[in-house]
N, C-alpha and C positions, 0 to 999 in steps of 0.2 A: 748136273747137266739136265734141260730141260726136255721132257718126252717127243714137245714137239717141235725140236731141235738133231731131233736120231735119225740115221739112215734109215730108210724103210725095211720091214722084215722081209719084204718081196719087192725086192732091187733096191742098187744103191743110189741115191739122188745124187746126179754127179753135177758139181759146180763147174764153175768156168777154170777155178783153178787145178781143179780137179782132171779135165778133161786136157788141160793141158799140160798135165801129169802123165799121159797116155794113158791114163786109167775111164772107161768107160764100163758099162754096163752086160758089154759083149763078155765080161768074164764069167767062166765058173763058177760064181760063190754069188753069196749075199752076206752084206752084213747087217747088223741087229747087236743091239745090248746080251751082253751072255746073262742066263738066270743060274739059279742053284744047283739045280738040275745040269750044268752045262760043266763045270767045275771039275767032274772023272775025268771029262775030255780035255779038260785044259791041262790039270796033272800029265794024261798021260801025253801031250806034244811037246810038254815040259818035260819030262824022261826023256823022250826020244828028240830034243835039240839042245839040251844044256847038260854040260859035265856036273852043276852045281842046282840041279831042278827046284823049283817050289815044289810045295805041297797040295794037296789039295783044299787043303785048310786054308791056307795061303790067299788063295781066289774066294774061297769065303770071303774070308778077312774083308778081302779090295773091292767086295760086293755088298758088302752093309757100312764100308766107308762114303761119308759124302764127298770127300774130297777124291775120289778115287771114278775112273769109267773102266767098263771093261768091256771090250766090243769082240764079238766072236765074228769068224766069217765061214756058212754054211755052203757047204757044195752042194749046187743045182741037182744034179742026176741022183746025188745020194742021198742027202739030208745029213751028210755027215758035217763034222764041227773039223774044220781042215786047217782052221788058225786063229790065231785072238790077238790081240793086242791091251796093253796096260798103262791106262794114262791117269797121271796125279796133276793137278790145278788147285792153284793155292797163291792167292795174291796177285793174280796176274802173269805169274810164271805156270808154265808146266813141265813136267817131265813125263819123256815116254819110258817108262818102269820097264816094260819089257814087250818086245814083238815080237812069235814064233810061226811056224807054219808046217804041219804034218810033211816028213818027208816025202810019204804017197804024193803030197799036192803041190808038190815045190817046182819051180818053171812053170808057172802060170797065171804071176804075176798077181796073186792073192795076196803076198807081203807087200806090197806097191800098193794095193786098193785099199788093205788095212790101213796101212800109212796115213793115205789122203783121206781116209774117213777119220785117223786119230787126229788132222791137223786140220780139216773143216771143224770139228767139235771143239777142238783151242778154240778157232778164230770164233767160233759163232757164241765162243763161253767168254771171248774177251780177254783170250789171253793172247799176252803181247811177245813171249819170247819160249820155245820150248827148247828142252834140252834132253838129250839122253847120252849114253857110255854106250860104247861097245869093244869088244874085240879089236885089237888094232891087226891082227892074223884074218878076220870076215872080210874076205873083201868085196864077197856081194851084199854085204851088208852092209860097207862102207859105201859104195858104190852106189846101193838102191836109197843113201840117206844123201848123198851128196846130189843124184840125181833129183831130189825134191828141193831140196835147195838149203839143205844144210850143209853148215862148213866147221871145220876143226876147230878148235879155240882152244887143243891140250892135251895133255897125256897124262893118265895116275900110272907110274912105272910099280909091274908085277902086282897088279889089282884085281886079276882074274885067278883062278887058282883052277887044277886039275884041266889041265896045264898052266902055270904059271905066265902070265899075260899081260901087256901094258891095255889098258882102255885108251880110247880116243873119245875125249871129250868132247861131243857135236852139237850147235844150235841151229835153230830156225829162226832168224828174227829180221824182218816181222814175219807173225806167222801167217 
């Protein structure tokens, strides 16, 4: 992903798709590329949102991959790192690897702005279709993916663990 293709560090450029996503600038957060630095923070909202967390290593890893983006989204009043998102491009496909958001920050539509800045960076990288899994039990998480305008296309039965879980297979296409 090209630098001067990234949301701004101070506010997000919001597209036309964007804004009719309900997602504007009036929110709490900014987003920005996570650096190395940013990595504790991502382990630790990964602890406190998934029963199966990464590591911190992990975020290394997706941060000296090329095929890989990792967008953090900072809270205004704190400077705190309140959510990130994990996108893979490869061939014209992508995948959203993973999207989280601090329980403190959660209802405030920072996983929604995440979103729209994960799928302006597809379209403006040329990618034509993305895809991610989730939880078929999330259902605001189902709900904040369907609201963008992805739809089901599947199920992997018992693919989640601790709790045992079917995923829902969801795309964007086009993105």
């Amino acid at each position: 992903m090209n630098q001067d293709r990234l949301p701004a560090a101070k506010g997000h450029a919001v597209t036309e798709k964007t804004a009719a996503a309900g997602v504007s600038d009036s929110l709490p957060a900014d987003i920005r590329l996570m650096e190395a630095g940013d990595c504790a923070g991502a382990a630790e909202i990964e602890t406190l949102s998934f029963s199966d967390p990464w590591k911190e290593e992990t975020f290394r890893e997706f941060l000296e991959s090329r095929l890989d983006t990792c967008l953090g989204a900072w809270e205004r009043e704190s400077g705190r790192l309140a959510g990130y998102a994990v996108l893979r491009q490869i061939a014209g496909e992508g995948e959203l690897l993973r999207i989280a958001v601090d329980p403190d920050f959660r209802g405030r539509k920072i996983g929604r702005k995440l979103l729209a800045a994960v799928t302006d960076a597809a379209r403006k990288d040329g990618t034509k279709v993305l895809y991610l899994e989730v939880r078929a039990g999330n259902e605001s998480a189902v709900n904040l993916y369907r609201s963008a305008g992805f739809r089901e296309t599947g199920r992997r039965k018992a693919y989640y663990r601790h709790p045992t879980e079917d995923a829902l297979l969801m795309e964007l296409r086009p993105v």
